[in-house]
N, C-alpha and C positions, 0 to 999 in steps of 0.2 A: 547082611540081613537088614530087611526095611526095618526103623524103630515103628513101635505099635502107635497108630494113629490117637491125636488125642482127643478127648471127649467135644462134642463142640456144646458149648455153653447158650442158652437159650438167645441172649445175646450175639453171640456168631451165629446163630438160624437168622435173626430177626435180618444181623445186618446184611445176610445173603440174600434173604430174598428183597430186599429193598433194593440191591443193586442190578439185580434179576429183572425187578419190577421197573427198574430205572431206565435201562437199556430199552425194555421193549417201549417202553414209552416215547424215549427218543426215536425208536427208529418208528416207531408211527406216526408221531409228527413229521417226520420228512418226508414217509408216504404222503402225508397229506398236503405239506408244502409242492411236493412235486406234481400233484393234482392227482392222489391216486384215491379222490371223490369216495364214494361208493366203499371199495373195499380198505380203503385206509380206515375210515368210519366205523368198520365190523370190526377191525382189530383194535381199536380203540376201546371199541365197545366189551371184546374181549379182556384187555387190559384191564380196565378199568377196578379200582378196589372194591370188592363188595361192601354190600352195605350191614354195618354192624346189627344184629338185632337189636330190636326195641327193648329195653328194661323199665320196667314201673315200677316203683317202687311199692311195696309194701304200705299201707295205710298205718296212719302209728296209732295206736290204739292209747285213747285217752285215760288216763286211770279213773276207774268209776268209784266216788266217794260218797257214803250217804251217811244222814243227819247223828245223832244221839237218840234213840228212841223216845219217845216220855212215858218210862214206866212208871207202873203201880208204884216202886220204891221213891224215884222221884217226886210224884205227886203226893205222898205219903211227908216227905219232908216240904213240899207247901209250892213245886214247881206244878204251875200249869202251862196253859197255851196264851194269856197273858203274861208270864215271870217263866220264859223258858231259863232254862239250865244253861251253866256255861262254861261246857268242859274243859275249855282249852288257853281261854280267856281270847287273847290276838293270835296265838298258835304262831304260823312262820310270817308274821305281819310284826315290822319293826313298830314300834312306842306311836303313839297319833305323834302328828305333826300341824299348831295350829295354823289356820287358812286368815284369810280375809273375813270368811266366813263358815264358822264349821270348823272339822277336822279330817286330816286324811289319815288311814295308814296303807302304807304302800311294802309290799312285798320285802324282808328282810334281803334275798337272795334271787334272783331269775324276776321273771312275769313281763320280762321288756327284751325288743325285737334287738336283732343285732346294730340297728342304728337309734338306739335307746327309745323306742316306741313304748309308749304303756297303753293301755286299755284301761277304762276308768268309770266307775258306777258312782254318781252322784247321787244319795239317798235321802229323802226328807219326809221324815216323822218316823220316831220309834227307831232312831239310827242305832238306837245298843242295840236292843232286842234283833235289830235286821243282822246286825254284824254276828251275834252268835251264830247265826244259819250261814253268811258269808263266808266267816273263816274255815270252816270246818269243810266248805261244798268245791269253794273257787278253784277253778284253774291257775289264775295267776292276775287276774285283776288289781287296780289299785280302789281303795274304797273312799268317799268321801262321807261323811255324815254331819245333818243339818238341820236342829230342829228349831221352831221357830216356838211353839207353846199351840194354845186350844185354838181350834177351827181352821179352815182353809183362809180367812184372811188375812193373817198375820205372813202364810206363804205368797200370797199373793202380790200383797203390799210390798213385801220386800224387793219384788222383781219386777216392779213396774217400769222402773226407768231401764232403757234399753240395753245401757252401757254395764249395769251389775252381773249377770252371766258372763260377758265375754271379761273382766274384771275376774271372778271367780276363775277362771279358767285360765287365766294367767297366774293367778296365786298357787293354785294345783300345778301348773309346772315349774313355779319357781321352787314350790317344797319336791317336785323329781328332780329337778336339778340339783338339792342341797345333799339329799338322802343320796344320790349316787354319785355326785361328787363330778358330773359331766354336763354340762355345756350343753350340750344334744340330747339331754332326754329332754321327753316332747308327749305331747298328747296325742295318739293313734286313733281312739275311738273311746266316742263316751254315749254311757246310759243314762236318763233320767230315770230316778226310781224313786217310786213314793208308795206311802201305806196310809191308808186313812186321809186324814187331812191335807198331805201335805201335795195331793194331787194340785192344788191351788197355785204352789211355784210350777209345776211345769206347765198346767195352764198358759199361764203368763211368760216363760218363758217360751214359748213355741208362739205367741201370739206376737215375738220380736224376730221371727224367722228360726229354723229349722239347721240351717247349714251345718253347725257341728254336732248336730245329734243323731247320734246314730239308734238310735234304740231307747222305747220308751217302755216303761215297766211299770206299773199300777196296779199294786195289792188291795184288794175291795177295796178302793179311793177311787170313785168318779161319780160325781152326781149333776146331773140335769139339774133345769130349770122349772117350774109348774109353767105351761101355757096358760096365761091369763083370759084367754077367750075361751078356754075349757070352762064347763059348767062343772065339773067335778074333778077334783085333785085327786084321782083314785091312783094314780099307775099308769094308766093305759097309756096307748102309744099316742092319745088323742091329748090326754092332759100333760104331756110333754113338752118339752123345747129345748133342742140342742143348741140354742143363739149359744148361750155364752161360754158352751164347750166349743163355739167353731176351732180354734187352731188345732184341739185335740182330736177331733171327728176327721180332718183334714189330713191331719200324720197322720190318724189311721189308716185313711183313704192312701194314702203312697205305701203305705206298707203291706195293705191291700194286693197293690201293685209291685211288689219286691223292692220296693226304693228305699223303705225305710223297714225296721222292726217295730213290732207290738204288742204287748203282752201285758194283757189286761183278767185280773181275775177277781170275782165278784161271790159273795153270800147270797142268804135270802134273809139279812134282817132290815128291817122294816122301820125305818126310824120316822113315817109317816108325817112328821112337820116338812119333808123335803123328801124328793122324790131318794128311789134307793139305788143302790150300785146295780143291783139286778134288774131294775125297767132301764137304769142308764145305759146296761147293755142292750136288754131291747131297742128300745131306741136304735143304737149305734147300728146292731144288724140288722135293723128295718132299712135305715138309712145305704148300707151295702149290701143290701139285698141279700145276705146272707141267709142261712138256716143250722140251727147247732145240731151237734149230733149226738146220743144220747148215750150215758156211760152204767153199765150194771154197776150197781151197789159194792163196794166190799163188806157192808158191813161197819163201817166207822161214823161215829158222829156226823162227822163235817166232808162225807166221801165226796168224791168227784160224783156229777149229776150229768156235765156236757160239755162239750166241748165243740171248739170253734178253730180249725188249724185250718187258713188259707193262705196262701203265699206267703209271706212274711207278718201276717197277721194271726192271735191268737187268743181266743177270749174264750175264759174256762170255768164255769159255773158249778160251785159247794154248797152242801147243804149245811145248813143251820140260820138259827134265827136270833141269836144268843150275842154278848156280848165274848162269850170264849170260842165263836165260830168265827165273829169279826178277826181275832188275837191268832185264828189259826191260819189267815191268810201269809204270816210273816214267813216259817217256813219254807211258803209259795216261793220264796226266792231263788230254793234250790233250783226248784224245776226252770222258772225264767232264768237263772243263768248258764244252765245248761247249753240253752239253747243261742242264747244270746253270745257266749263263750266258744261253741262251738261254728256258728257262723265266723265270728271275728280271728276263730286260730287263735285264741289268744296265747300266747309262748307262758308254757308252767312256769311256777316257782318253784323255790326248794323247800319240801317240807319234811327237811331234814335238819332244818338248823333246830335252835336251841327255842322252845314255846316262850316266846312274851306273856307273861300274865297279863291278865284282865287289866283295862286303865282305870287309870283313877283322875277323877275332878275333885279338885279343891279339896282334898283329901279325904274325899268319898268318891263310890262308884258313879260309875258315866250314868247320866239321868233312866230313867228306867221309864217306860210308857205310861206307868200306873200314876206317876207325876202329873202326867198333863190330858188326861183322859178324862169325859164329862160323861155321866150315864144316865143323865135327867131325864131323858126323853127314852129309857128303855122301858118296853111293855114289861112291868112287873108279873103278868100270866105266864110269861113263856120260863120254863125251866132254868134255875141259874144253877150252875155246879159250882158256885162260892158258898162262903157262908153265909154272906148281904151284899148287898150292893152300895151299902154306905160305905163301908171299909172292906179291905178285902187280903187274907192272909198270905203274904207272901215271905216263904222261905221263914217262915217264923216269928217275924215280924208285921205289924198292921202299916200298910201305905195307904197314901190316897186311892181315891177311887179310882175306876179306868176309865178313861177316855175310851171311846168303842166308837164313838161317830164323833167327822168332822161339826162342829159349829157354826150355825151359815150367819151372814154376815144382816145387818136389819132389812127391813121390809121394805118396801119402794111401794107407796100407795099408788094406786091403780085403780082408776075409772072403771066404771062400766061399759061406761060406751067410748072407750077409749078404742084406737083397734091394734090387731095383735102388733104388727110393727113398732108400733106410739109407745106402747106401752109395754116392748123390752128391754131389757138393760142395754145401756150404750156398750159398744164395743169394748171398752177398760174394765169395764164391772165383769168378774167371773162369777159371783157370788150367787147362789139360786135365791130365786121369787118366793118368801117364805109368810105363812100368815102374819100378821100384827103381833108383837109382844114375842116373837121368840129372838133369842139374840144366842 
């Protein structure tokens, strides 16, 4: 009696037809060595292994996080859109780590690529206030924060000489190197990111070239120049001048063009000694020919009014006039890193470890924007949702006032019959053309 044949194991399929496939193989190369042209060629072509279907992968879907509302309860204990809340303090972001200049905190767990790549947002002005929107939003970024005190000159001056960015930028990877303990973390891609005043460092840094910036991010911070050949300093696109935003106008222009990102968002308040974020957007879209596009209402204070999404370009216009509509662009971060995050792939963290509380300086909390805020120049008409604008209640406690607008820097007298050229600021000056006596 034959014993019952045994099962064959997917493994003896595989290895039979490979020797199946083997053989015919050989014997059609010798067809073809013998010169059997033609029909050696068809049985080759028969042989041959098909071709495996295509697989794609599946898109991984990024988990979608969104802010802490600012409810009634909250503004009830003294949080507004100047002194947001801050639920989490650093969340899954180890302790700062101090810089050269500034501080970073970089991801406890994950946010760097397999050959330790990090992606990295450089922030300057209102870095606390920014981080509470950061940590709660981010993918996996590392954060920098860097404030310098009142107006865009003090950002300016800091970064005139060429060699402090790329400086800076070495100290950010000596502190990924300490934090992961590896030799190869490194810097992947980095954002400039400013709020108010502190548009004045990237100014100046992009006026030392471009190369490792990948993305610029400007929360109502940018302001023109007054055209000194203008009879009237109203706004218009006539009593403008982009002179001493060139290197900024310019990244926008490549980003325009997909080569860089841009992400520019402006109010309507009116700080009228110097032109405002909203004609400096004008401007800019006059300048790219641009046109925005108009957003219905939700309903909110400070809602979206337009929008500006071209190539890698994006400039996004809010309503209000106020010193709490300035304080509401900080937020705005979630949205720019969105997008700037998901360009980059940034690789997540874990936000599963254990929450860092909130930092502390000199054993009090990280500076808070109400510090270094000046509101001299606010139109007292317009509505304020404090209780004054001398002092203003946060969390139950009285702080200084708020800074709401950058400070420009003095006045450059100016001829009349000077011409426009003559009589713009030299290429190092970013600081806008402001009347006599405002400082």
């Amino acid at each position: 009696m034959k014993p019952p044949e045994k099962p064959q194991s997917d493994a003896d399929i595989f290895r039979r037809a490979l020797s199946i496939g083997g053989v015919g193989v050989v014997a059609a190369a010798v067809l073809v060595a013998a010169g059997g042209g033609a029909g050696a060629t068809a049985v080759l072509a028969r042989l041959a292994t098909p071709e495996a279907p295509h697989v794609t992968a599946a898109p991984v879907e990024r988990e979608r996080r969104t802010l802490e509302p600012l409810t009634d309860a909250l503004r009830a204990k003294g949080f507004h859109e100047c002194n947001p809340h801050d639920p989490i303090g650093l969340g899954p972001y180890a302790p700062y780590r101090n810089l050269n200049m500034g501080r970073i905190a970089i991801p406890q767990k994950g946010g760097h690529t397999a050959n330790m790549g990090f992606d990295v947002v450089i922030h300057f002005h209102g870095y606390s206030a920014v981080r509470k929107t950061l940590v709660q939003v981010a993918n996996g970024v590392a954060y920098v924060g860097i404030d310098k005190g009142l107006g865009s000159g003090p950002y300016s001056n800091a970064f005139q000489r060429p060699d402090v960015f790329p400086e800076l930028l070495r100290s950010v990877e000596s502190a990924l190197k300490h934090h992961t303990h590896d030799d190869g973390a490194h810097i992947r891609h980095v954002a400039l990111s400013a709020w108010s005043a502190g548009y004045g460092a990237i100014n100046e840094i992009l006026k030392h070239g471009d190369d490792r910036v990948d993305a610029v991010i400007l929360l109502d911070g940018l302001h023109a120049a007054w055209n000194p050949a203008a009879p009237k300093r109203d706004g218009s696109l006539k009593s403008l001048s982009s002179h001493t935003l060139t290197p900024t106008f310019e990244y926008a222009k490549k980003a325009l063009h997909g080569k860089k990102i841009f992400i520019f968002s402006h109010s309507d308040v009116d700080p009228e000694k110097y032109p405002s974020t909203s004609a400096t957007a004008e401007l800019l879209l006059h300048e790219l020919g641009l046109v925005r596009t108009s957003v219905e209402s939700d309903g909110s204070p400070f809602h979206p009014k337009s929008n500006v999404d071209q190539g890698n370009l994006h400039v996004w216009s809010y309503a209000g006039t106020n010193e709490a509509a300035h304080c509401a662009h900080i937020p705005v971060m979630a949205r720019a890193l969105a997008i700037v995050e998901g360009a980059w792939d940034t690789p997540a963290l874990d936000r599963k470890v254990p929450s860092t509380p909130a930092p502390k300086l000199g054993g009090g909390e990280e500076p808070e924007i109400a510090a270094t805020l000046d509101v001299g120049v606010i139109d007292r008409a317009v509505s304020d949702p404090f209780e004054g604008l001398d002092t203003i209640e946060q969390g139950g406690q009285k702080k200084d006032p708020l800074e709401w607008v950058p400070t420009p820097g003095p006045a450059k007298p100016v001829s009349a019959t000077e011409g426009v050229e003559k009589a713009l600021p030299a290429p190092n000056q970013d600081r806008p053309v402001v009347s006599d006596g405002d400082g």
